[in-house]
C-alpha positions in Angstrom: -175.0 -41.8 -55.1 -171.4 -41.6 -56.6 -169.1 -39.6 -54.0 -165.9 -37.9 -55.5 -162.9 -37.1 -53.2 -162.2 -33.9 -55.6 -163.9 -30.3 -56.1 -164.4 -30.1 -60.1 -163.3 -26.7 -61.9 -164.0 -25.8 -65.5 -161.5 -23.5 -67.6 -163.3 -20.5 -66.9 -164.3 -21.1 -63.1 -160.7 -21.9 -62.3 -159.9 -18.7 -64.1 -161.1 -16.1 -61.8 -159.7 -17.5 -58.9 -156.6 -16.3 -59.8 -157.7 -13.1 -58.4 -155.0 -10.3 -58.4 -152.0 -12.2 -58.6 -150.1 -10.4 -61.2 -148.3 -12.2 -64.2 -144.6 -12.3 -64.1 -143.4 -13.8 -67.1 -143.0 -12.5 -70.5 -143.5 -14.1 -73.7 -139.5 -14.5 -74.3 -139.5 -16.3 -70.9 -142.5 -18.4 -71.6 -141.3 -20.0 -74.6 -138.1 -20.6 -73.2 -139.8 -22.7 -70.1 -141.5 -24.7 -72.6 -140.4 -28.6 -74.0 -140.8 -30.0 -77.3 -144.2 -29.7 -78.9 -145.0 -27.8 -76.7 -147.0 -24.7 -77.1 -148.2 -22.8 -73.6 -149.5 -19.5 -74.5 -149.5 -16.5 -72.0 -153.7 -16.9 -71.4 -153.1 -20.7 -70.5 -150.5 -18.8 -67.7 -153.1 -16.8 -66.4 -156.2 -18.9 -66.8 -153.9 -22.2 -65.3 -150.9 -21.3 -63.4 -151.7 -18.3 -61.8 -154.3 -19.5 -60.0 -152.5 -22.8 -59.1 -149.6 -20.7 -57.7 -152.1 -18.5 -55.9 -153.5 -21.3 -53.9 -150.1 -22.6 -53.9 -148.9 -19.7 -51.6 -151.7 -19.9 -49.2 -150.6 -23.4 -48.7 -146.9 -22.3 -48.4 -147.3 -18.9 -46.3 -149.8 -21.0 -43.8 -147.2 -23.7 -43.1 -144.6 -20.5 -42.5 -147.3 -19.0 -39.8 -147.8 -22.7 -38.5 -143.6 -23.0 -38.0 -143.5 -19.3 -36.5 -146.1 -20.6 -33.7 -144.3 -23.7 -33.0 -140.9 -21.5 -32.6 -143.0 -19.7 -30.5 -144.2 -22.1 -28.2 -140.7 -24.1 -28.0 -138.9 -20.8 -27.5 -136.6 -21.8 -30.5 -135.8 -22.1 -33.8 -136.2 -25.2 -35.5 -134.4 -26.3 -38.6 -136.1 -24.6 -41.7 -138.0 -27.6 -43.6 -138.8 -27.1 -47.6 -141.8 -27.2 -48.1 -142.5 -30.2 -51.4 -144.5 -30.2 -53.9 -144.8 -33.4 -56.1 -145.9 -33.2 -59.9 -146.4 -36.6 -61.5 -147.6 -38.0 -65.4 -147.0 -39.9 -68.3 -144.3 -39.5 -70.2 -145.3 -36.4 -72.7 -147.7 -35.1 -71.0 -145.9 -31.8 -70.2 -144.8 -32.5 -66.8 -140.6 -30.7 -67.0 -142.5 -27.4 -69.0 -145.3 -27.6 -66.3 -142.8 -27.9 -63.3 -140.9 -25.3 -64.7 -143.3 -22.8 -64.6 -144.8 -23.7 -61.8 -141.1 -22.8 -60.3 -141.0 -19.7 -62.5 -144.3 -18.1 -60.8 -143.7 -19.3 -57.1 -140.5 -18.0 -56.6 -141.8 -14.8 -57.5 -144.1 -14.6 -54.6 -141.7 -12.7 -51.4 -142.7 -15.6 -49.3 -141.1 -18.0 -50.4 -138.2 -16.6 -53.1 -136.4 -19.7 -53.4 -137.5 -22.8 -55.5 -135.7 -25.7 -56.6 -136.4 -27.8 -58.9 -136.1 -31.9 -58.8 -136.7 -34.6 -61.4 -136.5 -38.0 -60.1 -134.8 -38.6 -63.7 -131.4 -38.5 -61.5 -132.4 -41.6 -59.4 -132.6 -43.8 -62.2 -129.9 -46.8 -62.4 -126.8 -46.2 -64.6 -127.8 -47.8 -67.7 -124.5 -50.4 -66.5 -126.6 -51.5 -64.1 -129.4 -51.7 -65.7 -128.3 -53.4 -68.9 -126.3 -56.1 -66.2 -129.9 -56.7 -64.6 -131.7 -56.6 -68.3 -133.9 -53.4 -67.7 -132.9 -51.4 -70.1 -136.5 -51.5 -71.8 -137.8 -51.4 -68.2 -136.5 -47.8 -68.2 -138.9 -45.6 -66.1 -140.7 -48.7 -64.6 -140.3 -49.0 -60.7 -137.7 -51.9 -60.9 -135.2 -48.7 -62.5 -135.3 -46.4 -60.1 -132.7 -46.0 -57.1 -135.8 -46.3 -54.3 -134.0 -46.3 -51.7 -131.5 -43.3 -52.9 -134.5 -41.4 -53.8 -136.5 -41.7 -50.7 -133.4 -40.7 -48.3 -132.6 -37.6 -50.7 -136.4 -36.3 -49.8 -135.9 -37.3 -46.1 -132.8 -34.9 -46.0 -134.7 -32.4 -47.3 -137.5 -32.4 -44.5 -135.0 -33.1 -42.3 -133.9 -29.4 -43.1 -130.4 -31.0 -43.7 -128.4 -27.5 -44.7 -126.7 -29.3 -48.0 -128.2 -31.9 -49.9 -127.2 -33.3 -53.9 -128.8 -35.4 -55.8 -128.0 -37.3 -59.5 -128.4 -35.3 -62.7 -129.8 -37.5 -66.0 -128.9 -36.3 -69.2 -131.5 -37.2 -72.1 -129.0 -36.4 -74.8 -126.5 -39.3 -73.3 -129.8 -41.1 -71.8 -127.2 -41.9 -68.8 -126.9 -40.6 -65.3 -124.1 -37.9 -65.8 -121.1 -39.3 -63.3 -119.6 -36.3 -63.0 -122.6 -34.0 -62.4 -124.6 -33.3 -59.6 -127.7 -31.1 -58.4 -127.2 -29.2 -54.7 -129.8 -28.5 -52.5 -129.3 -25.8 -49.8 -132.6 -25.1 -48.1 -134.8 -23.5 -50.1 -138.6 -22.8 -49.1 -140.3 -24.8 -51.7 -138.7 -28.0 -53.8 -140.8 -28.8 -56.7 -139.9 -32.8 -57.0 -140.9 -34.1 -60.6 -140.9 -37.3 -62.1 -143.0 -40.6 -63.1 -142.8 -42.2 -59.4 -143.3 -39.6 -57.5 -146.8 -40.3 -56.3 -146.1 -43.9 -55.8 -145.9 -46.7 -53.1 -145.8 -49.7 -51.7 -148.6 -51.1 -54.2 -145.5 -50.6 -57.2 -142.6 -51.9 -55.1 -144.6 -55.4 -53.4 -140.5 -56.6 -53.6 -139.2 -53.7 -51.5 -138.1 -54.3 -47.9 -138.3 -50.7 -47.1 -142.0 -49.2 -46.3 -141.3 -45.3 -46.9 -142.0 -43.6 -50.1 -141.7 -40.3 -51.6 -145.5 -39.8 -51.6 -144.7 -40.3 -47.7 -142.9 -36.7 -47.4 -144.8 -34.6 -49.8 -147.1 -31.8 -48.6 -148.7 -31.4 -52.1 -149.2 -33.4 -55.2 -150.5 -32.8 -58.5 -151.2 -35.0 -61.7 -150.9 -34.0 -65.0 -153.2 -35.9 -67.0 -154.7 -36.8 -70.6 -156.3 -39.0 -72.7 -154.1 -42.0 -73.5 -154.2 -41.8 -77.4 -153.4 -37.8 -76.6 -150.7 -38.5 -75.2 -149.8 -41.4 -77.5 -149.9 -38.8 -80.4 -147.8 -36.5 -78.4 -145.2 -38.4 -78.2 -144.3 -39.4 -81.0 -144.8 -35.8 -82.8 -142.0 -34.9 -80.5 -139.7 -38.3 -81.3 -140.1 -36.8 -84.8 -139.2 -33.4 -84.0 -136.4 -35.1 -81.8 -135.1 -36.8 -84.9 -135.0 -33.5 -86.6 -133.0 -31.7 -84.0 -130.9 -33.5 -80.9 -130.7 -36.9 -82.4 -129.0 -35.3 -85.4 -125.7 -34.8 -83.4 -123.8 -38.1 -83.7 -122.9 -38.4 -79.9 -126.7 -38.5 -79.1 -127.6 -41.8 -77.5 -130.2 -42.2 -80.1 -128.2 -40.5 -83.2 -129.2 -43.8 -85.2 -132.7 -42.9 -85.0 -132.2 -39.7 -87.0 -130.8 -41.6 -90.0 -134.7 -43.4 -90.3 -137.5 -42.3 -92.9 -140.3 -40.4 -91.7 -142.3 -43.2 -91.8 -139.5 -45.7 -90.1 -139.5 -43.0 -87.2 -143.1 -43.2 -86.9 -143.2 -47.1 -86.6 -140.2 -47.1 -83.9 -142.1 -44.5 -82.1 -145.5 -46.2 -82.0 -143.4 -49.7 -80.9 -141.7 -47.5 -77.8 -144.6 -45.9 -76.9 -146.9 -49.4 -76.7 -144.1 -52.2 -75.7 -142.7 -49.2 -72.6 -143.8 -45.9 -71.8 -147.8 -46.7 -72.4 -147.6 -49.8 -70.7 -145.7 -48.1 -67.8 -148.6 -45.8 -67.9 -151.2 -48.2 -67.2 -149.5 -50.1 -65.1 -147.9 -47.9 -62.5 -148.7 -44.1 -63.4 -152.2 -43.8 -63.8 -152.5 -46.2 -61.1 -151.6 -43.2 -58.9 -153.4 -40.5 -60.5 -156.3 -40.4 -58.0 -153.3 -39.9 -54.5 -153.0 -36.3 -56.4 -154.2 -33.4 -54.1 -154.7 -31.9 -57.8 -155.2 -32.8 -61.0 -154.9 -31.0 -64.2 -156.6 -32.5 -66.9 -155.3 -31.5 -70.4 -157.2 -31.4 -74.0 -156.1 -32.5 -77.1 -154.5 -29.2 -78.1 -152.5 -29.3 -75.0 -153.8 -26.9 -72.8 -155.9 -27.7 -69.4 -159.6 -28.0 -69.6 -160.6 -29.2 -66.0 -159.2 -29.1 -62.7 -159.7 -31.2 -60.1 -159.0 -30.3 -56.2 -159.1 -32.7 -53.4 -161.8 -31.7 -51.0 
């Protein structure tokens, strides 16, 4: 007898248990949520999100009761701890467009107005450092992240600190900006998005430390797909890239948009194989099965099957 640790939802079951919850986001604001060959219509909204951010808020609003009863019995206030959410994937899989919207829909719920929004992007090394310790094509592996920077920037957070900044990464300079940074002042939800985000000690086996991200999270979800999916996603949108932000000649990668069609292809496949698929099968899917949820997309993008841990 096989035993599954998740509750299995088609597109349709998944559907109705988005109940009554109202849609708040217009076309106009849709598409302006949405990456690079991406295409999230308004049904996959309602049929995906709406739902998600339904049970989402019952998870929220019952850890807000659960606080109120331990003010209660202490005869205090404690400080106000976010509550995290963790979304996790392969690179272009969607993750920054699903996050986004995800964020768009739960801060419209009156419980919890205020959502920020986190990409562990920020906690990468300076490519200085990382060309000085040769992982610059180790970019996105565990070995290039700021662990340790990472992991107390979510401690502060559910240690209700009142002020808390993190790194920005810009993908145009493909650099941590130096003179940027993203503040954090309490808000009731942080949605925290990134490659590492679901993993731990099994990708750092080097690291002193023994706390993780995973460690602090209240809820996770994967984003998932078929590797030759996601294989074929990304380079459609290194060629649509070429087409548009490469073009502009301070772009890190404005030599890329000076290649043939079929050049860009070629370099695309190569990146995708010798780094981000490897990373993949290495240390992301690795953690797929952590995720309290998983959200498993077709081959036109949108979300067939849902899986929720029991």
């Amino acid at each position: 007898m096989n035993y599954s640790p998740y509750q299995v939802f088609d597109r349709e079951y998944w559907a109705e248990l988005r109940e009554s919850v109202p849609l708040t986001l217009s076309a106009l604001e849709l598409k302006q949520l949405q990456g690079i060959n991406e295409r999230v219509s308004i049904e996959e909204v309602c049929d995906i999100y709406l739902p998600l951010s339904r049970l989402l808020n019952l998870y929220v609003t019952n850890r807000i009761q659960r606080r109120l009863v331990r003010d209660q019995f202490l005869g205090r206030k404690v400080a106000k701890v976010p509550y995290i959410i963790s979304l996790a994937g392969s690179v272009a899989v969607g993750k920054s467009t699903t996050a986004r919207i995800l964020q768009a829909l739960l801060q419209c719920w009156s419980e919890h107005p205020k959502v920020a929004l986190i990409t562990t992007d920020g906690f990468l090394y300076p490519n200085a450092h990382l060309k000085e310790h040769g992982l610059m094509k180790r970019k996105g592996f565990p070995e290039s992240y700021d662990i340790n920077a990472l992991v107390k920037f979510v401690a502060d957070i559910k240690s209700g600190h009142g002020r808390v900044t993190a790194p920005v990464y810009s993908h145009f300079s493909y650099d941590i900006e130096t003179d940027q940074e993203m503040v954090v002042e309490q808000p009731d939800i942080v949605i925290l998005e990134g490659l590492n985000v679901l993993q731990s000690g099994l990708e750092y086996p080097n690291d002193p430390h023994r706390v993780f991200v995973s460690d602090f999270v209240d809820f996770s979800i994967y984003v998932d797909a078929e590797t030759a999916n996601l294989e074929n996603w990304y380079v459609q949108r290194f060629l649509q890239l070429r087409e548009s932000a490469f073009t502009d000649s301070s772009s890190y990668f404005h030599h890329y948009a000076k290649l043939g069609e079929g050049e860009a292809k070629d370099v695309a496949l190569n990146i995708w194989r010798t780094i981000n698929g490897k990373n993949l099968v290495e240390n992301i899917l690795p953690t797929r099965e952590r995720a309290n949820l998983i959200l498993t997309k077709g081959q036109n993008h949108q979300v067939h099957q849902v899986k929720l841990r029991k």
